[in-house]
C-alpha positions in Angstrom: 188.5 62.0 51.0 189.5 63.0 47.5 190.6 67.1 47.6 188.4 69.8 46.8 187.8 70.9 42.8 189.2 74.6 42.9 188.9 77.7 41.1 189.7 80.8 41.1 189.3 84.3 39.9 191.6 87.7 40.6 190.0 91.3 39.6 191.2 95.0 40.5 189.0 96.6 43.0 186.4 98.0 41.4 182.6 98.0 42.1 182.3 96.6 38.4 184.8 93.7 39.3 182.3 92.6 42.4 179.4 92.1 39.6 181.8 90.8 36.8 183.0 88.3 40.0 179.8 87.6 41.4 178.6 86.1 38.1 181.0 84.5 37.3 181.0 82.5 40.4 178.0 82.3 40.2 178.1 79.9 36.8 180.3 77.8 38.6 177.6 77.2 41.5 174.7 76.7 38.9 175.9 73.0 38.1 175.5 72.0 41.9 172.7 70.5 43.5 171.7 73.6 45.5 168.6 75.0 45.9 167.7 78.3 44.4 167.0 79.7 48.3 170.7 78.6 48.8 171.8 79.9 45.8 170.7 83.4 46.1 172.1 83.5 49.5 175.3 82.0 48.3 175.1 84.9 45.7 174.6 87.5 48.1 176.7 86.5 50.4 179.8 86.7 48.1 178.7 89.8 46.9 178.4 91.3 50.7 181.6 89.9 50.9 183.2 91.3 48.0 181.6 95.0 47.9 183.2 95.0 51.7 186.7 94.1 50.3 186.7 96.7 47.5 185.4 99.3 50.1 187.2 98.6 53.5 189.5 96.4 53.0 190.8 97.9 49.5 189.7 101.4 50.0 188.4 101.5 46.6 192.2 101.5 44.8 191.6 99.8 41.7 195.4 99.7 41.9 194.9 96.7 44.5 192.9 93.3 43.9 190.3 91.4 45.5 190.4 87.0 44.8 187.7 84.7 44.9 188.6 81.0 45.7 186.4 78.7 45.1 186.7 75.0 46.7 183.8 72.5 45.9 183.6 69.4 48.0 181.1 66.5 47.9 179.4 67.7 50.5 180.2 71.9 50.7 181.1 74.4 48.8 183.3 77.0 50.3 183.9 80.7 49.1 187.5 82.9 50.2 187.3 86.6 49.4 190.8 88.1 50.0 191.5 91.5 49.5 194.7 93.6 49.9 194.1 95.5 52.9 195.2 96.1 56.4 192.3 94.0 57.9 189.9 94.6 60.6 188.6 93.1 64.2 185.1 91.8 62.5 184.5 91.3 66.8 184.2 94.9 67.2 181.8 95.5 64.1 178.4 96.8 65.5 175.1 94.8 65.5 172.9 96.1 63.1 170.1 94.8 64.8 170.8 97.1 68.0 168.4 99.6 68.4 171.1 102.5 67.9 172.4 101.5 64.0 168.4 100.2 63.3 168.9 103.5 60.8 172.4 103.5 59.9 172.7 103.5 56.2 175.5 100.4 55.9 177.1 98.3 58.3 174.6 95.1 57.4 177.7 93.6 55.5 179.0 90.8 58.1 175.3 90.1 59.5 174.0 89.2 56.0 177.4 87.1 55.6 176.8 85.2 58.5 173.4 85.1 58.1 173.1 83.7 55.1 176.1 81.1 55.0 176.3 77.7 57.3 179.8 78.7 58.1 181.5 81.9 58.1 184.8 83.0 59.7 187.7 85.5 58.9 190.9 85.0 58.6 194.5 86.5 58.1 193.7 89.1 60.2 190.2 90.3 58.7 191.8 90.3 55.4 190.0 86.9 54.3 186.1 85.8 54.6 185.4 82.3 54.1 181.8 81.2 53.7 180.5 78.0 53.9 177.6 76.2 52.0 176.6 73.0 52.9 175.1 70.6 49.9 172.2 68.3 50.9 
């Protein structure tokens, strides 16, 4: 198995920088044979993931950086949003499906990650997502 084609791109933490990011991964996953239902949640999954690494992880210091590795495979492509913080137990993050945060205003991040990606998992100590999209 040949490696993985990767790529990747290193912004301050900035809400602008999620977009700016999002897009221009975005580009990248455009010449693969995904679906546009898979691509959009591709797309929003990085973005969930991003917007939660300038805002939690990063506190919203533009003085620290979120990266965005992108690894293509034959048969997956696989997206690592780092960010610069102190990280987090994504175990103890509430459901937002429970009846008690049905109304809560965020805390949808993770469950739209997971949701929407065949494989998600964190890493370095909450500091790195992963997600996973398989390619048919």
């Amino acid at each position: 198995m040949s490696d993985p084609e990767r790529t990747q791109w290193r912004a301050a933490s900035t809400h602008e920088s999620v977009e700016r990011l999002t897009d221009q991964v975005c580009q990248l996953l455009r010449a693969l044979p995904l679906q546009a239902k898979a691509c959009f949640r591709l797309k929003l999954a990085l973005h969930e993931a991003l917007s939660n690494a300038v805002e939690h992880g990063n506190k919203n210091d533009p003085a620290k950086h979120v990266t965005v590795t992108c690894f293509v495979e034959p048969r997956q492509v696989s997206l690592a949003v780092e960010d610069e913080g102190e990280g987090f137990d994504w175990g103890t993050v509430p459901d937002p499906t429970e009846e008690e945060n049905l109304l809560k205003e965020g805390g949808r991040g993770i469950f739209l990650i997971r949701r929407y990606a065949d494989d998600c998992r964190f890493e370095d100590n909450g500091r790195r997502v992963v997600i996973v999209k398989h390619i048919p």
